[in-house]
C-alpha positions in Angstrom: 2.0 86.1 54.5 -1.3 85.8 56.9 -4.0 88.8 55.8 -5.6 88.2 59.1 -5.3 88.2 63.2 -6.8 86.1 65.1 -7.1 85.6 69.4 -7.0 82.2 70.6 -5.1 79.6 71.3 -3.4 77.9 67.9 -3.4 73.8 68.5 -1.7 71.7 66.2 -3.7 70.4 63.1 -3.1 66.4 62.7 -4.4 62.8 62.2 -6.6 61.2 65.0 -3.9 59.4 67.9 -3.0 56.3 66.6 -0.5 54.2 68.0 0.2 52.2 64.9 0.6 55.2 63.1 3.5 58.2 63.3 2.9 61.9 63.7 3.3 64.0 61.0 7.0 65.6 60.7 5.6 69.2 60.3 1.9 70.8 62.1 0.1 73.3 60.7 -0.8 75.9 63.7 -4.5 76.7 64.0 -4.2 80.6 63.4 -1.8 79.7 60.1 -4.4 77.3 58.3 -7.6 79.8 59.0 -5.3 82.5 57.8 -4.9 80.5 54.7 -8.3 79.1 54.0 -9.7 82.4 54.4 -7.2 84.2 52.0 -7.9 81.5 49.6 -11.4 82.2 49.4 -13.6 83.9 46.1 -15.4 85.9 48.6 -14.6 88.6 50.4 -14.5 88.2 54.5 -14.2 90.2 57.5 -15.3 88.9 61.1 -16.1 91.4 64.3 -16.5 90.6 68.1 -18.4 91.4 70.1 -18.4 94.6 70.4 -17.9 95.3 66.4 -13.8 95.3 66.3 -12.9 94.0 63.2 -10.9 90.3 64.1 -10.4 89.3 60.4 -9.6 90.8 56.5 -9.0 88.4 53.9 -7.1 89.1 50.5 -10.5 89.2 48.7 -11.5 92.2 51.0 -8.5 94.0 50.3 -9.0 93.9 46.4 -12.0 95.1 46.5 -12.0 98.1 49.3 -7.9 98.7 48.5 -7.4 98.6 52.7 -4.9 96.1 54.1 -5.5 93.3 56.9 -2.9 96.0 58.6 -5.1 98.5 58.3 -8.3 96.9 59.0 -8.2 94.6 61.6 -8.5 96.6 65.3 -10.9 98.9 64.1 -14.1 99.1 65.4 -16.4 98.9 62.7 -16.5 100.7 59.4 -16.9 104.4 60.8 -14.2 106.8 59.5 -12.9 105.1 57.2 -14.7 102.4 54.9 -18.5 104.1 55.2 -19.5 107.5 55.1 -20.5 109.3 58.1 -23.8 109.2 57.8 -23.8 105.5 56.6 -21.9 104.4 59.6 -24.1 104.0 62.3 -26.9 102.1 60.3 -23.9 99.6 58.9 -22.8 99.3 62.1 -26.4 98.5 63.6 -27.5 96.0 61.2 -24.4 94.5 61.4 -23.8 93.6 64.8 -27.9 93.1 64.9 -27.3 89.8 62.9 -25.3 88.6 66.5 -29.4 87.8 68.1 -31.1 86.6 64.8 -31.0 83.2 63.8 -29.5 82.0 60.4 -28.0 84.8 58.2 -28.9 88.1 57.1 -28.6 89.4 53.2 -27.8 93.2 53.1 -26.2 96.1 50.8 -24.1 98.2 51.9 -22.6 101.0 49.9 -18.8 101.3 51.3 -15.8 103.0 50.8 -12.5 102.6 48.6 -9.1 103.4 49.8 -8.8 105.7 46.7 -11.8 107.4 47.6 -14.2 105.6 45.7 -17.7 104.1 46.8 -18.6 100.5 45.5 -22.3 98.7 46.4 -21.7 95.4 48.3 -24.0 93.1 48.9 -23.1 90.8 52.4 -24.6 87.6 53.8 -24.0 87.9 57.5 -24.3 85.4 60.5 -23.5 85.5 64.1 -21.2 83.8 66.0 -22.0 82.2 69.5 -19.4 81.4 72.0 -18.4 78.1 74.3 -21.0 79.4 76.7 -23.8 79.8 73.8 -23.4 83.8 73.8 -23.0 85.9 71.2 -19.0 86.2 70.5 -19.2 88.3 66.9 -20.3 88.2 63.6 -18.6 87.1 60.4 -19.4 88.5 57.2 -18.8 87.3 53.5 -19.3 90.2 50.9 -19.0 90.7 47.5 -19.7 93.8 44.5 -23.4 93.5 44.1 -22.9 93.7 39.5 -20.8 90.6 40.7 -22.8 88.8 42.2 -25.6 90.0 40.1 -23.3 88.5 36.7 -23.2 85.4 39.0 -26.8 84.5 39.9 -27.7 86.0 36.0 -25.1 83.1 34.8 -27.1 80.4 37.1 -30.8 82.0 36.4 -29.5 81.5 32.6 -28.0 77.8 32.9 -31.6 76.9 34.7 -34.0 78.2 32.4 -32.1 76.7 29.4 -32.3 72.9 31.2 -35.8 73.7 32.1 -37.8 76.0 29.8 -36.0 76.9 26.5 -37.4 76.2 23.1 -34.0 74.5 21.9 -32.5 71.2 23.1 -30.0 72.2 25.6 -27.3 68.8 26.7 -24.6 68.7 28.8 -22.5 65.5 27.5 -19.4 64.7 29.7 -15.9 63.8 28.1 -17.4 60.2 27.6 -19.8 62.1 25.4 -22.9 60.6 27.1 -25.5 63.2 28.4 -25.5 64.5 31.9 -28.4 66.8 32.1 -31.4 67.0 29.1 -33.6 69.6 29.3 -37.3 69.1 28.5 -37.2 70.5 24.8 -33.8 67.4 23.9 -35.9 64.8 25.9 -39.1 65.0 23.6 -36.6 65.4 20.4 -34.7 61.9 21.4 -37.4 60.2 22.5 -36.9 59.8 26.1 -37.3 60.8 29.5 -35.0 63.7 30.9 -33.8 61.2 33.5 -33.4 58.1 31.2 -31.3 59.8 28.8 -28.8 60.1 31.4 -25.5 58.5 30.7 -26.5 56.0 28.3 -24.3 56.0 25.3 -25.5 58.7 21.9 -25.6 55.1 19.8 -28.4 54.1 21.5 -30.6 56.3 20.7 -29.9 57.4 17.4 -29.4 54.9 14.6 -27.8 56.6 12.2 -26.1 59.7 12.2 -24.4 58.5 15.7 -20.4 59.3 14.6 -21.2 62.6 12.8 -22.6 63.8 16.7 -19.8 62.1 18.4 -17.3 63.1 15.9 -18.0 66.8 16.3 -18.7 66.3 20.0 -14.8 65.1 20.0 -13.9 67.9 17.8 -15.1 70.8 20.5 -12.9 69.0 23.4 -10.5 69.0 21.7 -10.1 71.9 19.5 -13.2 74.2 21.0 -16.1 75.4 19.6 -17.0 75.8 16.4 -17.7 79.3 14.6 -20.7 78.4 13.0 -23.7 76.4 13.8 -23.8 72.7 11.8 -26.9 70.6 10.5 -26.7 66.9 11.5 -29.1 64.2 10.0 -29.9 61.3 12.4 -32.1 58.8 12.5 -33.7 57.8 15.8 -35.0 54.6 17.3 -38.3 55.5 18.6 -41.5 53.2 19.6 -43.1 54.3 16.5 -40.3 53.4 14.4 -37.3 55.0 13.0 -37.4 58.8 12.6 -35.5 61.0 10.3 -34.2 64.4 11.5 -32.3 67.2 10.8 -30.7 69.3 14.3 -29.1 72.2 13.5 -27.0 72.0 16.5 -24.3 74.5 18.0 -21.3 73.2 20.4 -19.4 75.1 23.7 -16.9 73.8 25.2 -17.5 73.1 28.8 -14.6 73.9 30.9 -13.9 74.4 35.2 -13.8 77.9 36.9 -12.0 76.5 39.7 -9.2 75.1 37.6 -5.8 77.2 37.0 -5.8 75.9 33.5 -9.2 74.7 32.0 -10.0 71.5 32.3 -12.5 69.9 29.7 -15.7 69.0 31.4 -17.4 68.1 28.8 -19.8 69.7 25.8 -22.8 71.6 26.2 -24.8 70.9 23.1 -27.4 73.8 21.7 -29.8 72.0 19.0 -33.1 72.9 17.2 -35.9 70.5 15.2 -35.5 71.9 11.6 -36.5 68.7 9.7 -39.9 70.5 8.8 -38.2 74.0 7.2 -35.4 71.2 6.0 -37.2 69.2 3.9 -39.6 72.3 2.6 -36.3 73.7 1.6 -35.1 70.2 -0.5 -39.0 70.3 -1.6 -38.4 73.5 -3.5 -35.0 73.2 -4.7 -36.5 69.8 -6.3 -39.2 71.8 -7.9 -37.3 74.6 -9.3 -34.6 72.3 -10.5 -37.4 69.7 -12.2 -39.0 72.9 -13.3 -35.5 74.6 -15.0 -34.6 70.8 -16.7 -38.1 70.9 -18.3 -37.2 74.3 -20.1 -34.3 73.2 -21.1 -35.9 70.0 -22.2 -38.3 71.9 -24.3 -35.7 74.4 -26.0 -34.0 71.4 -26.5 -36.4 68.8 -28.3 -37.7 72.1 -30.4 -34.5 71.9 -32.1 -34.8 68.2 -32.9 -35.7 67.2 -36.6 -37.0 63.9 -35.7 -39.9 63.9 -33.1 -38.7 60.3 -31.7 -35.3 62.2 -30.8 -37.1 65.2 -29.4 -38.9 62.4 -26.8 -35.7 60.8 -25.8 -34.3 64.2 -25.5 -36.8 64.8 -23.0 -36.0 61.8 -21.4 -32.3 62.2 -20.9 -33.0 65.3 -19.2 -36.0 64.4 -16.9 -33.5 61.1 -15.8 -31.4 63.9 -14.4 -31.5 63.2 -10.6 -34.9 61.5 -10.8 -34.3 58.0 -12.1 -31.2 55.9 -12.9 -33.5 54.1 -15.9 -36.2 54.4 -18.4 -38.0 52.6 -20.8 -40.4 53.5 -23.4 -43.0 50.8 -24.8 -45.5 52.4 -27.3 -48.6 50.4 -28.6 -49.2 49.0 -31.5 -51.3 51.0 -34.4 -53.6 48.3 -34.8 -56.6 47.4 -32.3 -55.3 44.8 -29.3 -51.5 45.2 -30.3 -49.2 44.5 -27.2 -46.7 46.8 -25.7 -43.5 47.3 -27.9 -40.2 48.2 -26.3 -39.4 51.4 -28.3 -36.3 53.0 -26.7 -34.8 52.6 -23.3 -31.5 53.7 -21.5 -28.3 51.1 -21.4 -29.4 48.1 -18.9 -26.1 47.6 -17.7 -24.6 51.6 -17.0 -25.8 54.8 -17.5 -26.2 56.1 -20.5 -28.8 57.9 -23.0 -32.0 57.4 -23.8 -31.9 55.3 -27.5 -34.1 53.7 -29.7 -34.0 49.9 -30.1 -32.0 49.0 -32.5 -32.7 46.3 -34.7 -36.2 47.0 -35.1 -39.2 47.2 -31.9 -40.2 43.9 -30.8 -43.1 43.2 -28.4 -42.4 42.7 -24.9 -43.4 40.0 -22.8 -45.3 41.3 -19.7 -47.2 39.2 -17.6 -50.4 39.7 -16.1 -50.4 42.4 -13.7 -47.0 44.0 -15.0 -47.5 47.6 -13.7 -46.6 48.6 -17.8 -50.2 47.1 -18.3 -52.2 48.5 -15.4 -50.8 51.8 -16.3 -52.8 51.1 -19.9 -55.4 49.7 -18.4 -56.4 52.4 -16.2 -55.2 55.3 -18.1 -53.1 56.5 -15.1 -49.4 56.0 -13.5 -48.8 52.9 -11.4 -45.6 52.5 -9.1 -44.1 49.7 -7.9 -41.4 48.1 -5.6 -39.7 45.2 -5.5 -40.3 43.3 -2.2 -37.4 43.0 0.5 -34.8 40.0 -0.4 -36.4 39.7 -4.1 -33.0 41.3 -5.7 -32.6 40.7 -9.2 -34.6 38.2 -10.1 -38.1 40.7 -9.6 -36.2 43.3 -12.4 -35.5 40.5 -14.6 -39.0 39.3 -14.1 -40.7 42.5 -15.2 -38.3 42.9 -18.0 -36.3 45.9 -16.7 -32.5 46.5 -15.8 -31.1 44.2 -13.4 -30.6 46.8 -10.5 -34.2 48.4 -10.6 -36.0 48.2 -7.5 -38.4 51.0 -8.0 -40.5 51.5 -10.9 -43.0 54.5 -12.0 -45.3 54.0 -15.2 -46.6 56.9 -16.5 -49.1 56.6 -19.4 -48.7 58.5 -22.6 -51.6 59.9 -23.8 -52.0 62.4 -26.5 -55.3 63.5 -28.9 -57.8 61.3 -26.6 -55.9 58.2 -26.8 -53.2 55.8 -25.2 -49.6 55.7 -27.3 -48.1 53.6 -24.5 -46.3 53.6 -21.2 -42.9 55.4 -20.3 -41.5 53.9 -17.4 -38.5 55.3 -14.5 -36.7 52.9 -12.8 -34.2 53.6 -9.7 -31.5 51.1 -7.7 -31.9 49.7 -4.4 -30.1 52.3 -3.0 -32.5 54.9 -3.6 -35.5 55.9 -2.0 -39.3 54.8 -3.7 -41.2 57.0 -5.9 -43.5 59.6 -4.2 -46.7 61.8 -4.9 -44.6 64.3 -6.6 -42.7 62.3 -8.6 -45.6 60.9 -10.2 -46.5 64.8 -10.8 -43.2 65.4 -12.2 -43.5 62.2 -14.4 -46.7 62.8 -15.9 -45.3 66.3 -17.1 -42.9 64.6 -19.0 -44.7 62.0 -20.0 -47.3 64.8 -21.4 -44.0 66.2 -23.4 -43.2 62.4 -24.7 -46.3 61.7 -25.8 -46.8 65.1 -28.1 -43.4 64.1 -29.4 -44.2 60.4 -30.5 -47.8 61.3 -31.8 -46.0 63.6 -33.9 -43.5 61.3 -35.2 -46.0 58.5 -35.7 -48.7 61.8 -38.1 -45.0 62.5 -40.0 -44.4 59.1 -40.6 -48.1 58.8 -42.8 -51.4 58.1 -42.6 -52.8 55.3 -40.2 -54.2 52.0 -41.3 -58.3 51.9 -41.0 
């Protein structure tokens, strides 16, 4: 089976002498092993002596020139057979040329098929000194130049993805912790591209964590997915906690060297888009606020009763905005206090409804945002502080699970009708800037509705 001669003399290959210890039962000659490790090689190899007679020919050198270690080894040089004619003597110079120069030599060579056929090789060539110091050969590892060209365009890629793309690029091993960050992931987890390194993904990010591990798990196991994926986290950062979107793409790392491939772990592709994200949420919001005031409108036009065409509006502004609302209108006469005038159910959802029974004042205390919102013409929101629970709902006279309010004034014809006020749970997030926008508008609608019923219902008291 040996793809190669060599001269010598072929000692036996075995542990240090030891007395306490036994010989191996079986030695590997010298000539057998070399003849091994060089057929087991990626590259191919071919060795000459002295005076340029080829000594060795591994299997990688027959696959790609077609000749056999039979047919190779004992010939002196290339000449004739594996380079043209007029190729030959330059090879054959710069070859044996390498056996006086230090280190090794990188050439191309254009050489010759079996078959016929010409293939460009590039070679990295050293020389071989003897016992006595003297040049004794050269050996000389060779490959197809658009292979190796493939090869150093695969590591020129892997470098300038850890080092200067504009995407996070990690490598997590099978313990899913990160093995290499490039600069772009360090920034985006809040780290150093050395600190990051093998310190668990739950460390860093606060929530979010098992959605990354769980599709990190998923590519070992099953491979990559077809599609790129969007993960939220939130991250633990000196400034506080940060919340992000990373639309992320997986591949799963696996050895060349392997037979059958062997998981090394994930190499993780992601990209900031909390910025386009949340522009996108922003106008989906808008258009959907802006489609459920139309419908709203069409709506309440249909509606007899103005009082019914304002809750109408209501019960479709609630529509993913607020879980509650409450309406308190002011009295006709000067210095009447806020009446409760309709509200949603205060213990499940429900429509907006008029009191029943008849409108009875309610009793807001000084400060009650309801007031301030009368007082200064304008909407006032409000939050209830951390640990208050129910008892700061109860206190302002709302549902029991309110933990965010937003009092919106209702104004219509140059003058305050009252307040109209959107609650949410705990488990939602506080009124914003455009809430408040998106409040007003209804309120504007409300307030048009109940001036109308209060004109229908006859002339005011002087």
């Amino acid at each position: 089976m040996s793809a190669s001669r060599s001269t010598g003399t072929t000692d036996e290959i075995g542990p240090d002498e030891d007395p306490g210890r036994e010989p191996p039962a079986v030695a590997i000659p010298g000539s057998r092993l070399l003849a091994a490790l060089l057929d087991g090689m990626d590259a191919a190899l071919c060795a000459f002596d002295a005076h340029g007679t080829i000594t060795h020919w591994n299997r990688e050198a027959e696959r790609i020139l077609g000749w056999s270690a039979d047919e190779a080894v004992g010939r002196r040089g290339f000449a004739g057979w594996a380079v043209r004619s007029a190729d030959a003597e330059d090879v054959h110079g710069r070859l044996l040329a390498v056996m006086e120069a230090p280190g090794r030599q990188v050439h191309e060579f254009a050489l010759l098929r079996k078959d016929g056929g010409r293939v460009l090789v590039r070679t990295q060539s050293s020389g071989v000194r003897g016992e006595d110091g003297k040049p004794a050969g050269v050996y000389c590892a060779f490959s197809e130049v658009h292979a190796q060209i493939d090869l150093e365009r695969s590591i020129a890629i892997g470098e300038a993805l850890f080092e200067d793309a504009s995407w996070g690029v990690v490598a997590v091993d099978v313990d899913l912790r990160p093995t290499v960050v490039n600069a772009y992931a360090a920034r985006a987890l809040g780290g150093g591209r050395t600190t990051l390194l093998g310190r668990p993904l739950g460390e860093l990010i606060v929530q979010g964590v098992e959605d990354l591990e769980g599709a990190l798990q998923h590519v070992l196991a099953e491979g990559a997915p077809s599609a790129p994926a969007e993960l939220w986290v939130t991250l633990r950062t000196a400034e506080g906690e940060r919340r992000r979107c990373w639309r992320s793409g997986f591949l799963r790392l696996a050895s060349p060297l392997a037979e059958e491939p062997v998981p090394l772990g994930v190499g993780w592709l992601f990209r900031d888009v909390t910025a386009a994200k949340l522009a996108e949420q922003e106008a989906d919001r808008v258009r959907f606020r802006a489609n459920q005031l139309h419908r709203a409108a069409r709506q309440a036009a249909e509606c007899e009763d103005p009082m019914e065409a304002a809750t109408t509006s209501l019960d479709f502004a609630l529509a993913g905005f607020a879980d509650h609302v409450v309406v308190d209108l002011l009295g006709l006469t000067a210095g009447e206090k806020l009446v409760r005038a309709a509200s949603t159910p205060h213990d499940a959802p429900g429509p907006c409804l008029p009191v029943s029974g008849g409108s009875l004042p309610v009793r807001y205390g000084p400060g009650h945002p309801a007031c301030q919102a009368v007082e200064r013409t304008g909407s006032v929101r409000a939050v209830a502080p951390p640990g208050a629970g129910e008892a700061w709902a109860v206190e302002h006279q709302w549902p029991g699970d309110s933990a965010h309010a937003l009092c919106a004034v209702l104004r219509s014809r140059g003058r305050t009708l009252g307040v109209v006020t959107f609650l949410r749970s705990a488990n939602r997030g506080a009124f914003e800037r455009p809430d408040v926008m998106y409040a007003e508008s209804v309120a504007v609608r409300v307030a048009s509705a109940v001036d109308l019923a209060r004109l229908t219902a006859g002339p005011e008291p002087v």
